[in-house]
C-alpha positions as CSV (number, residue, x, y, z in Angstrom):
1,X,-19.3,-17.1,-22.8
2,X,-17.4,-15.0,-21.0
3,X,-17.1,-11.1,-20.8
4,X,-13.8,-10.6,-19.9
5,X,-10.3,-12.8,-20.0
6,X,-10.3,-15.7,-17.6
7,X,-6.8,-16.8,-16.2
8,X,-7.0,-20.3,-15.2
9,X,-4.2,-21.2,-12.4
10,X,-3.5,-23.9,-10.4
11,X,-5.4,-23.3,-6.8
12,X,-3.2,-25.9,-5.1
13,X,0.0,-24.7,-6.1
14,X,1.2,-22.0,-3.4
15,X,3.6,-20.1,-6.3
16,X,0.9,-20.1,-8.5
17,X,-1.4,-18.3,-5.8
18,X,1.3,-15.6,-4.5
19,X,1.7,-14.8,-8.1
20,X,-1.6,-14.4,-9.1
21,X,-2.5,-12.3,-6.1
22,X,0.6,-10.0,-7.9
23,X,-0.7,-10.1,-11.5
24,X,-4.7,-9.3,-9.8
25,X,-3.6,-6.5,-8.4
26,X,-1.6,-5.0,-11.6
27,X,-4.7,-5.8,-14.0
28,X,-7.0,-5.0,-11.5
29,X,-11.2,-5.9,-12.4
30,X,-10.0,-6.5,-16.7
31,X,-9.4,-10.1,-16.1
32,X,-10.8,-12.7,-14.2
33,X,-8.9,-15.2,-12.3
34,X,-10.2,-18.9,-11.5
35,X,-8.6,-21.8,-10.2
36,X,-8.6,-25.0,-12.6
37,X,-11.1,-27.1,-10.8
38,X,-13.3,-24.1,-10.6
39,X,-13.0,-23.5,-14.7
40,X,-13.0,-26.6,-15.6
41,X,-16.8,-27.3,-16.2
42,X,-16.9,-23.7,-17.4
43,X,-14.3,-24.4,-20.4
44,X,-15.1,-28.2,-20.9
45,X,-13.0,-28.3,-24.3
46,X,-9.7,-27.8,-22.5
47,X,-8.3,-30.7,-21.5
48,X,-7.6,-31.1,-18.0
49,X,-4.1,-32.1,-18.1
50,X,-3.1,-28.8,-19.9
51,X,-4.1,-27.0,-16.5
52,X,-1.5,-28.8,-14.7
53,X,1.4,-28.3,-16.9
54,X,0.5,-24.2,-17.5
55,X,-1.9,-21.0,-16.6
56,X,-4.3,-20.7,-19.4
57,X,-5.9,-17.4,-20.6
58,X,-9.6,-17.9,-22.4
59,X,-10.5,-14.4,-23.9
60,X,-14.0,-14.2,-24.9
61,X,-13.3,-14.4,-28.7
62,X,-12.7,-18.3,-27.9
63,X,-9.0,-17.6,-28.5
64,X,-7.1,-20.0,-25.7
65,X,-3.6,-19.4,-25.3
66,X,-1.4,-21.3,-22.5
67,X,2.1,-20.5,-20.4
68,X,4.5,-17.2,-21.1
69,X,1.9,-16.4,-23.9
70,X,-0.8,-16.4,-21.9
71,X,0.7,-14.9,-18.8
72,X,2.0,-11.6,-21.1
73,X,-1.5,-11.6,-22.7
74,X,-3.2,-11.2,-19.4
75,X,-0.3,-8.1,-18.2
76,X,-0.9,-6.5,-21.6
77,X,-4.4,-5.6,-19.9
78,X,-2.3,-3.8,-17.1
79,X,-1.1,0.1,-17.5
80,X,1.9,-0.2,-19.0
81,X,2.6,-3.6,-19.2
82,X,2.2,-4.2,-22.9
83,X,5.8,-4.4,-23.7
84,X,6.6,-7.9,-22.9
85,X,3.9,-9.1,-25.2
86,X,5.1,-6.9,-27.7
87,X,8.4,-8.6,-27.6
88,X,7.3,-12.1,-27.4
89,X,5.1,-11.6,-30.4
90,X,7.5,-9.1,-32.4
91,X,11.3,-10.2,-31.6
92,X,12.8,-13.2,-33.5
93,X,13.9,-15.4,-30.1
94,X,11.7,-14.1,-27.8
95,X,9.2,-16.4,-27.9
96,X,11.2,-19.5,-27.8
97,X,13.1,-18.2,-24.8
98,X,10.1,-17.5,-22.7
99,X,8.4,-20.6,-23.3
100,X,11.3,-22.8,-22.6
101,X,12.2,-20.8,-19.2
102,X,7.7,-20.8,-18.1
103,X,8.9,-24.8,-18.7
104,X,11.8,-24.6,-16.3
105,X,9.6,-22.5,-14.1
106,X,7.1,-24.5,-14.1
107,X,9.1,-27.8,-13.3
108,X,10.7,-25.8,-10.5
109,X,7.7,-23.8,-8.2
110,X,7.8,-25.7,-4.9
111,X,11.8,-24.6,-4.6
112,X,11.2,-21.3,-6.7
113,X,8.3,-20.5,-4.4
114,X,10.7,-20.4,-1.1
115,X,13.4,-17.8,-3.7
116,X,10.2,-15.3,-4.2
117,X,9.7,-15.4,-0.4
118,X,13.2,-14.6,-0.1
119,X,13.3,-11.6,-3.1
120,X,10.2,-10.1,-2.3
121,X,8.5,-10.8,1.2
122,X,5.6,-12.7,2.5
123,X,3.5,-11.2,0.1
124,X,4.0,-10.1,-3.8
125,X,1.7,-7.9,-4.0
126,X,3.5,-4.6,-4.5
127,X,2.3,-2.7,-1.1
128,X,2.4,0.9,-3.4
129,X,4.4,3.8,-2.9
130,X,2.3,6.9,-2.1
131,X,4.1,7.4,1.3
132,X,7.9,6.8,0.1
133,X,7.2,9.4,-3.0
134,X,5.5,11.7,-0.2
135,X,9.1,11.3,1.8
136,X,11.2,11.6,-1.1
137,X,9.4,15.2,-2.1
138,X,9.6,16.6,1.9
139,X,13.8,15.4,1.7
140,X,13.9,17.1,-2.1
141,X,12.1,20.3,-0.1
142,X,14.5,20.2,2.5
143,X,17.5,20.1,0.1
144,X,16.0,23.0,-2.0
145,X,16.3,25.2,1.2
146,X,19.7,24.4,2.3
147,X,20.6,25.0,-1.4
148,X,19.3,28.3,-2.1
149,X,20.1,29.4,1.7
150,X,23.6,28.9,1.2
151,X,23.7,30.5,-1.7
152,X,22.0,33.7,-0.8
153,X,24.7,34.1,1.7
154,X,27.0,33.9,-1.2
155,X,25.4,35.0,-5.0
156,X,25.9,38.7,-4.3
157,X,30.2,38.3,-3.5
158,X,29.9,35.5,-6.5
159,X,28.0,37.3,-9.2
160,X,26.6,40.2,-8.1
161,X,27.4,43.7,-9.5
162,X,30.1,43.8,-7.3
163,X,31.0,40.6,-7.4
164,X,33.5,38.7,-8.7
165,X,32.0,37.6,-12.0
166,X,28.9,39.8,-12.9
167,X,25.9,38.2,-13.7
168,X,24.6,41.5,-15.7
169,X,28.2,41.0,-17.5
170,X,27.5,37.5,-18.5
171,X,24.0,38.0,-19.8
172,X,25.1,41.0,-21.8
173,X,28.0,39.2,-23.5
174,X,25.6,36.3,-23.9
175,X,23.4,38.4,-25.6
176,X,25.9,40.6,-27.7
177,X,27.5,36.8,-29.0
178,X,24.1,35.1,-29.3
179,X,21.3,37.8,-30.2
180,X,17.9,35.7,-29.3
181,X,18.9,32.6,-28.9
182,X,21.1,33.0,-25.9
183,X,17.6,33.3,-24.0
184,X,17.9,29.4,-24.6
185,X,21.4,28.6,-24.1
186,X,21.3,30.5,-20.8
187,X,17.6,30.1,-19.5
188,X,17.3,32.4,-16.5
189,X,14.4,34.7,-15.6
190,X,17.9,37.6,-14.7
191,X,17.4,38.3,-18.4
192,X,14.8,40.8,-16.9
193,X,17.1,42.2,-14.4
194,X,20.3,40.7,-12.5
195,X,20.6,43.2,-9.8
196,X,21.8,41.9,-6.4
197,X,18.2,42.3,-5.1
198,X,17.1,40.3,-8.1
199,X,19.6,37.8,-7.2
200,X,19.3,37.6,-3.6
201,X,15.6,37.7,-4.0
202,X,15.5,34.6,-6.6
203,X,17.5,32.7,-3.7
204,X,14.7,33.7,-0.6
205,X,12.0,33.0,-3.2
206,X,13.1,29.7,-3.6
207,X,14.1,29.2,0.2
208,X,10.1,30.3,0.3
209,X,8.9,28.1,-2.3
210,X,10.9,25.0,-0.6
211,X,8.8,25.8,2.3
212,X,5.5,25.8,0.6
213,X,6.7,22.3,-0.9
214,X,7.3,21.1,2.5
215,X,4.1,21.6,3.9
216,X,2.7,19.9,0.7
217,X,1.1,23.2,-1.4
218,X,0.7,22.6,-5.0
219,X,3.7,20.2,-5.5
220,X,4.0,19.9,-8.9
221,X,3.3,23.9,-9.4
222,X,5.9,24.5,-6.7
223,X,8.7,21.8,-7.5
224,X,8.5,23.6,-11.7
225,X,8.9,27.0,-9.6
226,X,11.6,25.7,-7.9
227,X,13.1,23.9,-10.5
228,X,13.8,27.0,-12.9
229,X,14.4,29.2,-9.8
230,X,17.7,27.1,-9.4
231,X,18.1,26.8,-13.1
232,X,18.0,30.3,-13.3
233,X,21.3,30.7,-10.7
234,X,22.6,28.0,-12.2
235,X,22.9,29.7,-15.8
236,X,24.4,32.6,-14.3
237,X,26.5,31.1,-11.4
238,X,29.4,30.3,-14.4
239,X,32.4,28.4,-12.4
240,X,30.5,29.0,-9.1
241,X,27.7,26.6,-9.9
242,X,29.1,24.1,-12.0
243,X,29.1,21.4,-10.0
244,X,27.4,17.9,-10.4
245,X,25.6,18.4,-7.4
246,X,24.1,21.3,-8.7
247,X,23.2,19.4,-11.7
248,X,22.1,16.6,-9.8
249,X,19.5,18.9,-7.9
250,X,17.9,20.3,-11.3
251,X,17.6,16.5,-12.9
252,X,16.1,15.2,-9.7
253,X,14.0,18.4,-9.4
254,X,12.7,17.8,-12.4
255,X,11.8,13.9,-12.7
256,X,9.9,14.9,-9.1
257,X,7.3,17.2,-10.9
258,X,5.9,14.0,-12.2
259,X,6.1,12.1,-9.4
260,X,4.5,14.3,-6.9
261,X,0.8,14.5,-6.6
262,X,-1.5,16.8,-9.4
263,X,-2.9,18.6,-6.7
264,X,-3.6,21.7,-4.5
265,X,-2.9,20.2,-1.0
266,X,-0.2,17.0,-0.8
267,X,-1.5,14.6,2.2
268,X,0.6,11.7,2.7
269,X,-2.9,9.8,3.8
270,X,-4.9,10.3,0.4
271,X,-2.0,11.2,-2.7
272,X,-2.5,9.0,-5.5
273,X,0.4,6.4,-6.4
274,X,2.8,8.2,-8.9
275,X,2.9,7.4,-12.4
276,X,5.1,4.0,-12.6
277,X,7.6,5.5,-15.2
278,X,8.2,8.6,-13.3
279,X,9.6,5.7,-10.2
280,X,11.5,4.4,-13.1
281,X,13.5,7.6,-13.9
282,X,13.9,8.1,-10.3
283,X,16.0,4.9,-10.3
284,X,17.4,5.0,-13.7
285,X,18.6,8.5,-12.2
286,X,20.3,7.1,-8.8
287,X,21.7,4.2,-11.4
288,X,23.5,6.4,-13.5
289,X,25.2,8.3,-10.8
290,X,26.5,5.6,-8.9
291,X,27.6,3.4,-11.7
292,X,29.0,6.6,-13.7
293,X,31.0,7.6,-10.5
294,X,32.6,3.6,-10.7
295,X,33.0,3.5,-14.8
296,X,35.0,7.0,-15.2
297,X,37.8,5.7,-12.4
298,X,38.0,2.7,-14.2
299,X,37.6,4.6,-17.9
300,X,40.6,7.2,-16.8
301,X,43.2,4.7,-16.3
302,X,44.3,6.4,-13.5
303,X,46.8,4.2,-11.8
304,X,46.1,4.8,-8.3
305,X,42.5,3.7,-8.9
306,X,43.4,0.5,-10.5
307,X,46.4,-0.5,-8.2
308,X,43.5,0.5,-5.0
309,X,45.9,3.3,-3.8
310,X,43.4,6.2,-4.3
311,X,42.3,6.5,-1.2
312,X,45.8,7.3,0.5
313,X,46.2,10.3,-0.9
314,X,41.6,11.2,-1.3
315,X,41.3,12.4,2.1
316,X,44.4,14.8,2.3
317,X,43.9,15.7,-1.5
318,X,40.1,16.0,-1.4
319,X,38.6,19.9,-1.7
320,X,38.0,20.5,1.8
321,X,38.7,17.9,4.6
322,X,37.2,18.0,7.8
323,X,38.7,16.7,10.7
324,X,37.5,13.6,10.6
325,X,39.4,13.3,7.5
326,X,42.8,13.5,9.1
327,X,42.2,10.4,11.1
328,X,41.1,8.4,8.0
329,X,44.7,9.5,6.3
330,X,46.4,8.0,8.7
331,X,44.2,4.4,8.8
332,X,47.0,1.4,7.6
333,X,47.6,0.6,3.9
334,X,45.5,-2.4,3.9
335,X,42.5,-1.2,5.2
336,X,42.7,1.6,2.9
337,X,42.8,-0.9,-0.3
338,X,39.9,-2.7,1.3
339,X,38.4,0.8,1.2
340,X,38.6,0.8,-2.0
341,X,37.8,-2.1,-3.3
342,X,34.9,-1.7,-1.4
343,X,34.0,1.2,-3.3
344,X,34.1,-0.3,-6.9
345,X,31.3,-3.0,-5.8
346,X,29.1,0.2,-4.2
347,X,29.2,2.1,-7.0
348,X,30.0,-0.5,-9.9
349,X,27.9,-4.0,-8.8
350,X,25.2,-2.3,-6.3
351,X,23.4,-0.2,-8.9
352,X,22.2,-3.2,-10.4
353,X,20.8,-3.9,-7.4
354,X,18.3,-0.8,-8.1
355,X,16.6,-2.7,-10.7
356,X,16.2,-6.5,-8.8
357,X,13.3,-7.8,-6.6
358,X,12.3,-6.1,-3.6
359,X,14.7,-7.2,-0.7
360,X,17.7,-6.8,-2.9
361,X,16.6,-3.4,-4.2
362,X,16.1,-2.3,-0.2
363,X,19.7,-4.2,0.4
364,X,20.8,-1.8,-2.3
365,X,19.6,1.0,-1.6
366,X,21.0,0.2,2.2
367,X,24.3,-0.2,1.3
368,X,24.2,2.9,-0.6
369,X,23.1,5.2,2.2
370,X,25.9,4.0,4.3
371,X,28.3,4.7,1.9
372,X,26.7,8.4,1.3
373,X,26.9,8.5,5.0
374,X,30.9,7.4,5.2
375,X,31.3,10.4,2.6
376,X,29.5,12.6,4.5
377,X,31.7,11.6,7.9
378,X,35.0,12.3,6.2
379,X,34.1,15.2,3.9
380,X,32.4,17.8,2.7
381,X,30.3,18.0,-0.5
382,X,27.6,20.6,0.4
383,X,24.2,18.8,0.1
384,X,25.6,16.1,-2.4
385,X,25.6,13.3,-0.1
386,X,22.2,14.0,1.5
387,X,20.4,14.5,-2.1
388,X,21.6,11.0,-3.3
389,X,19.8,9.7,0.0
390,X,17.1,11.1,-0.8
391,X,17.2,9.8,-4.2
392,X,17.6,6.4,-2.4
393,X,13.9,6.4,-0.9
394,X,12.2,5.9,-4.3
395,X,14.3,2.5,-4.3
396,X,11.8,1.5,-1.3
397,X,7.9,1.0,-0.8
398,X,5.1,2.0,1.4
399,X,5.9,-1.0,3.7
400,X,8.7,-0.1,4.5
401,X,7.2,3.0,6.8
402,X,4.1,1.0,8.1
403,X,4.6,1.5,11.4
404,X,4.9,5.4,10.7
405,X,2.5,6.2,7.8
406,X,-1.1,7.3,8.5
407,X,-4.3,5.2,7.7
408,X,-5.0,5.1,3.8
409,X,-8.1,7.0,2.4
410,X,-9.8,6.4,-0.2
411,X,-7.7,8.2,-3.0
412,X,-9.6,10.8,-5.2
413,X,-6.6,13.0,-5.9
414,X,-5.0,13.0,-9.7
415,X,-1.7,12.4,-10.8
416,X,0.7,13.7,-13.8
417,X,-0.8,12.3,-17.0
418,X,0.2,9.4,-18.9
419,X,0.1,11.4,-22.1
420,X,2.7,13.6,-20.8
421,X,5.1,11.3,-18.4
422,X,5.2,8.7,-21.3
423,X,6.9,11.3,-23.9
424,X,9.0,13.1,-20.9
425,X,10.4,9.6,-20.1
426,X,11.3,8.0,-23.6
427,X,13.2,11.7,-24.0
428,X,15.2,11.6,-20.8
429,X,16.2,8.0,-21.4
430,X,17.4,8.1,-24.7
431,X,19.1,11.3,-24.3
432,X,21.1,9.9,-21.0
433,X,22.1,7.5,-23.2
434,X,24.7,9.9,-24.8
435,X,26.7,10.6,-21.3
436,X,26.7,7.3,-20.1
437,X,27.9,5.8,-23.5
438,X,30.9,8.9,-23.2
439,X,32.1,7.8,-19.6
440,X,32.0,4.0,-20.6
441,X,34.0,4.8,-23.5
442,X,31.7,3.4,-25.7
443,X,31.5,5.8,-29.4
444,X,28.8,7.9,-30.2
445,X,27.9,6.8,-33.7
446,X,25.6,4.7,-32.9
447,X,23.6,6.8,-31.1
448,X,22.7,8.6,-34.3
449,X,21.0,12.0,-33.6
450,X,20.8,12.0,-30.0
451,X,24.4,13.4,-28.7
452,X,22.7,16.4,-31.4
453,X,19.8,16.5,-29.4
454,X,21.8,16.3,-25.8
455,X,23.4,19.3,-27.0
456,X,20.7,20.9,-27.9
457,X,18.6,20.3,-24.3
458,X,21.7,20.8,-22.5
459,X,21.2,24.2,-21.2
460,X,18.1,22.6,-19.1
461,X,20.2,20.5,-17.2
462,X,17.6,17.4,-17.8
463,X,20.4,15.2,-18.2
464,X,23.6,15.5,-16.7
465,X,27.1,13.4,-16.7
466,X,28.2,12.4,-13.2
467,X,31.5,10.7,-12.8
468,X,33.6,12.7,-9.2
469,X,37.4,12.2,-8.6
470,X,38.0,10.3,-12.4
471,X,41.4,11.4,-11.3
472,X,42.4,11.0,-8.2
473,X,44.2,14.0,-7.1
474,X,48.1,13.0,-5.4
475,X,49.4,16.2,-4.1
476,X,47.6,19.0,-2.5
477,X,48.8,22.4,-3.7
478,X,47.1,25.4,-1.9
479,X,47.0,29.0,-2.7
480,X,47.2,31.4,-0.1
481,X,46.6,35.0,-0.8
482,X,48.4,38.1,0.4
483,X,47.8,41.5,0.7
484,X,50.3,44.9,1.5
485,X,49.5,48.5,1.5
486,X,53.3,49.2,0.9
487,X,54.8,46.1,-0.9
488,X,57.0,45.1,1.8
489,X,54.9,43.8,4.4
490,X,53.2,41.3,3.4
491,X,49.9,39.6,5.1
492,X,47.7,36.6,4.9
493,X,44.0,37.2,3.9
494,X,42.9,34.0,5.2
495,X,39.5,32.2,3.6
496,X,36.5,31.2,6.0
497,X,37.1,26.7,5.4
498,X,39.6,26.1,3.3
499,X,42.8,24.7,5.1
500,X,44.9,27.8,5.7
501,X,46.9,28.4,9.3
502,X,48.4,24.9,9.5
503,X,46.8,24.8,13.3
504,X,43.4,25.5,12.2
505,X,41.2,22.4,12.9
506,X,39.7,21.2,9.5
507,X,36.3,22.3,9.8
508,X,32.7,20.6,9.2
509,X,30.7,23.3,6.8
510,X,28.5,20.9,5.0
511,X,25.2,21.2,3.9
512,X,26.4,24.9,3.6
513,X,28.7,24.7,0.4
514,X,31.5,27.5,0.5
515,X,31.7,28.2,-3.5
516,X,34.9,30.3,-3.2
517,X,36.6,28.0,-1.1
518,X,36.0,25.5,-3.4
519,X,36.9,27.1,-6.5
520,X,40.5,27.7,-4.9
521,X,40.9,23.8,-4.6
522,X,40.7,24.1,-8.9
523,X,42.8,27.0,-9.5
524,X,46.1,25.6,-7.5
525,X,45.4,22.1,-10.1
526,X,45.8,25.1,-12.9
527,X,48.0,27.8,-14.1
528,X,47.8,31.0,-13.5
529,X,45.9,33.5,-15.9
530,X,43.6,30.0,-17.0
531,X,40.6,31.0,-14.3
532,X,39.1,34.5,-15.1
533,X,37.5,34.4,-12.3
534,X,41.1,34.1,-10.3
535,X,41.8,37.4,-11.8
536,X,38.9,38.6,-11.0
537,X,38.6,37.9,-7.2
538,X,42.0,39.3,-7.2
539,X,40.6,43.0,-8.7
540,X,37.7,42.5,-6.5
541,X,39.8,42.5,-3.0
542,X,41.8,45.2,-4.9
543,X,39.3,47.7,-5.2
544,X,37.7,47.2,-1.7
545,X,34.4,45.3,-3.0
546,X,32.8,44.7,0.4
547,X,30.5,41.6,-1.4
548,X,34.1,40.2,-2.0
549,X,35.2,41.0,1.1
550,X,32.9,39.4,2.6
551,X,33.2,35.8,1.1
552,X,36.8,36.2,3.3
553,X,38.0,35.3,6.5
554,X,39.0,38.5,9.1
555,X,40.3,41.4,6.9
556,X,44.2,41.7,7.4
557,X,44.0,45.4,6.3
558,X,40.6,46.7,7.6
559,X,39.4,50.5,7.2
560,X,40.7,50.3,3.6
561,X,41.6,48.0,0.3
562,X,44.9,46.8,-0.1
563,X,47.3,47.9,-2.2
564,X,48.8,44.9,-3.6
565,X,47.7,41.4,-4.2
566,X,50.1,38.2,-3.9
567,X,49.3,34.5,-4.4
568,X,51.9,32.1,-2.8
569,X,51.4,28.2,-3.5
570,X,52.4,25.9,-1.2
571,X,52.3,22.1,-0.7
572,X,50.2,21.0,2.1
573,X,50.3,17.2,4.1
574,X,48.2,16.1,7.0
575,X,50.6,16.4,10.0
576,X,51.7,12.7,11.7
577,X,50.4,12.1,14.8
578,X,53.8,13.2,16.3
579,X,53.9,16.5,15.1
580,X,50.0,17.0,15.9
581,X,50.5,15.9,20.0
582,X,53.9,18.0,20.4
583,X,52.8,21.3,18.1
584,X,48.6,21.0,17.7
585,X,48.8,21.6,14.4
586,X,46.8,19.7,11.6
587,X,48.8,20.3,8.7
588,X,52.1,20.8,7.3
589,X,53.0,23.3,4.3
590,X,56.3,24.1,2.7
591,X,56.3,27.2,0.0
592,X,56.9,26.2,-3.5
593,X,56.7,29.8,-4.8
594,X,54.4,32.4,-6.1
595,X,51.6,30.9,-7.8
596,X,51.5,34.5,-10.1
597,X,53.1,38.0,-10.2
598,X,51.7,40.6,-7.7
599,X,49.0,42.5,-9.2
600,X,48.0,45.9,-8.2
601,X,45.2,48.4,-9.8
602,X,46.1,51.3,-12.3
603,X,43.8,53.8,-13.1
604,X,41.1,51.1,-12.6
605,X,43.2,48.3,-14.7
606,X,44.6,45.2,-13.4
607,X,48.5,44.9,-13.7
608,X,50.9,43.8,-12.2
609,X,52.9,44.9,-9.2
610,X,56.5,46.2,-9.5
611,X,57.3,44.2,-6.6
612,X,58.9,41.2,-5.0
613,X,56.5,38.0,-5.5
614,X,58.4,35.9,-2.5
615,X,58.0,36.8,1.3
């Protein structure tokens, strides 16, 4: 009698051997594998013709069961592969399906043989993923850096005392609104202080910490350091860091505590394979932005997206175009529909792709880097396009990097816990369930509790909605911003990137993401008086504040603040290629009018000017 399970395959059949070779290496030493003629003398009350139509598993109660039963018996043994049993034996249907497609299966191998070759590669055997995770954690380190460099070049102008919103303000009506529990509705560690050292230093200590991460020092101590350093700026960054790249960097930071090694020193040669689920939300994560981006054009009804006209107006419309995005405006009609088309299967069919055998996971995840990298060519999204490559690597496997991965050792080193990925994972799925059921339209009720408990773990930014340009944006208002010491004069404070002096070349800035800049792009698609922070900036260049200042392009009025403030609007195009040879200028702009009234400070107050609002 035997000790263990005995799966009993056919040896001549070459599908039947790739796939056991699979299903060995997922159970490992918990079952035993033997060919029929080998088992047959072993297990003389099984007929022989019963090995030919099916795999049989003999388990050493005497129980025999044959085909899809027997196949899910034998993966139940594996780490997290009971589920499919559990359905087979528990789910009304189930059962019937999975014997009648083993049948087809089994009817079919010769041809279905030469399809697994072509899904999956010479070999079935998954060829682990200890290197890609070790890539994906070094591109997540590298990201970190650029993120919290940029913004210590920025926090103190943004939110610093002197700032344009003040983090120490926030906090303080947080916690006059809230009491306690605004300590969980805006988790930061500022609570104890929100100076501008504390802020700047928050921003180098997590440039530092990105560095410890890169050279592979406690990972998952590091990447929960780094995690709530950026959660921290994130809570008090208000409009400046609400964007779903921001978001996109805590969720990813987050899953990766899980999938990096549980150990002191990371070494791509001897770190253990990550925990199977923690993969899982890595992907589950890349889906839902890609396939969120796709549903909420489609979900707007947003006309241009539908008729495949978006992208004629995207790259003159889009925050800040680099130069590169002037050529692509001017690309013919039909191209730019292709464009667009094209889009819709990237970020609507490909996703799916994510989830599929091997090759096409590696085609999809392909075909989504080049798209990231078209982005990236013709605009500029701080590190948004370069963290969704990187969340493209766990899409691939070791064998990928063969030719550049060191020599395996023998692995000794631990990994996060089941116990604790297993509860962590069930949570973040179900409660990503609730935004992508919103941008498919699809109505909470039966959801049940969970949009409550979304809510609830929102501030943590665990789960995030993702869905850019919904809307595609058809005119491109800008706001330019004036200053006078005597209300007659008038002169343009210009900003560092966005488009300005129409003969500035449209300039490349990301990784680095300019947070004011961008902000302006909003406030011209809004009124004004709706941004407090628009009135804000405009006291803060008012009173002199040199961290405003200094978020600004060259000072019109240097030595001393300006007296009054202006906002013009105007409405800007991409020159034609006429205008650009003869003049060498990039854009066009023709003033609509002021954008608001002049504003000047009184006795420290805001109000506005008694002046003219036109040049």
């Amino acid at each position: 009698m035997a000790t263990r399970p005995v799966l009993i395959y056919d040896g001549e059949c070459g599908f039947c051997r790739r796939w056991v070779e699979r299903w060995r290496a997922a159970t490992g030493d918990a079952i035993e594998y033997a060919t029929s003629a080998a088992a047959a003398r072993r297990f003389p009350d099984i007929p022989r013709e019963r090995f030919a139509e099916a795999v049989a598993l003999a388990e050493p109660d005497g129980r025999v069961t044959f085909g899809a039963e027997a196949v899910f018996r034998a993966l139940a043994l594996a780490p997290g592969r009971a589920w499919p049993l559990w359905l087979y034996e528990h789910v009304p249907g189930v059962a019937a399906l999975s014997n009648i497609a083993y049948k087809q299966i089994a009817n079919h191998r010769p041809v279905l043989s030469r399809v697994s070759g072509w899904l999956w590669g010479p070999s079935l055997v998954p060829p682990g993923n200890r290197f890609t995770t070790w890539v994906f954690i070094r591109l997540l380190a590298l990201i970190y850096a650029i993120a919290f460099t940029s913004l210590a070049i920025q926090i103190v102008g943004l939110v610093g005392g002197d700032g344009i919103l003040p983090a120490r303000d926030w906090l303080a009506a947080v916690r006059a609104q809230l009491g306690p529990a605004g300590h969980w509705y805006v988790p930061t560690l500022f609570w104890f202080g929100a100076g501008d050292g504390a802020l700047v230093g928050v921003c180098l200590a997590g440039t530092g910490l990105a560095a410890l991460l890169l050279v592979g020092v406690a990972p998952p101590l590091v990447l929960a350091a780094l995690w709530f350093c950026y959660l921290s700026l994130v809570s008090v960054g208000q409009d400046f860091l609400s964007f779903q790249w921001d978001s996109l960097l805590l969720e990813a930071g987050f899953i990766a505590i899980f999938l990096s090694p549980w150990r002191w020193f990371s070494r791509p040669e001897s770190d253990p394979e990550p925990p199977r689920l923690a993969r899982w939300l890595a992907r589950w994560l890349i889906f839902r932005l890609m396939f969120s981006s796709a549903a909420a054009k489609l979900a707007s009804g947003d006309p241009s997206w539908r008729h495949l006209t978006a992208l004629t107006y995207h790259y003159e419309t889009q925050c800040l175009p680099p130069w590169t995005a002037w050529y692509a405006h001017h690309l013919p009609l039909a191209f730019q529909r292709f464009s667009c088309a094209s889009m819709f299967v990237i970020e609507g069919v490909v996703p799916f792709l994510f989830f599929a055998p091997r090759r096409l996971r590696f085609a999809g995840a392909l075909i989504t880097i080049g798209f990231q990298l078209l982005i990236a060519l013709t605009g500029n999204y701080g590190f948004f396009n370069w963290l969704t490559i990187a969340l493209c690597v766990p899409l691939l496997d070791d064998r990928v990097f063969r030719h550049v991965m060191p020599a395996v050792t023998p692995v000794t080193a631990a990994r996060a816990p089941a116990w604790l990925v297993r509860p962590i994972a069930v949570v973040l799925l179900a409660l990503s369930l609730v935004p992508l059921s919103d941008v498919l339209g699809w109505p909470r009720a039966w959801l049940g509790p969970l949009p409550a408990l979304e809510r609830l773990f929102s501030p943590l930014d665990v789960v995030n909605r993702y869905g850019l340009f919904a809307v595609m944006t058809t005119r491109r208002l800008e706001i330019s911003i004036e200053v006078s010491d005597d209300g007659v004069r008038w002169r343009e404070y210009p900003f560092r990137w966005k488009p300005g002096p129409v003969a500035r070349r449209p300039a490349y800035m990301a990784p680095y993401h300019p947070r004011l800049d961008w902000q302006m792009w909003f406030a011209a698609l809004s009124e004004f008086g709706r941004d407090r922070w628009f009135i804000a900036f405009c006291a803060g260049l008012l009173r002199g504040s040199t961290s405003v200042r200094a978020l600004m392009g060259r000072d019109p009025l240097p030595g001393s603040p300006p007296r009054y403030v202006r906002a013009l609007a105007y409405d800007y195009h991409f020159s034609d290629a006429a205008t650009r040879r003869a003049t060498g200028a990039w854009w066009t702009r023709e003033l609509i009018g002021p954008y608001g009234p002049p504003l000047m400070l009184e006795n420290g107050r805001l109000t506005m000017a008694p002046v003219g609002g036109l040049p």
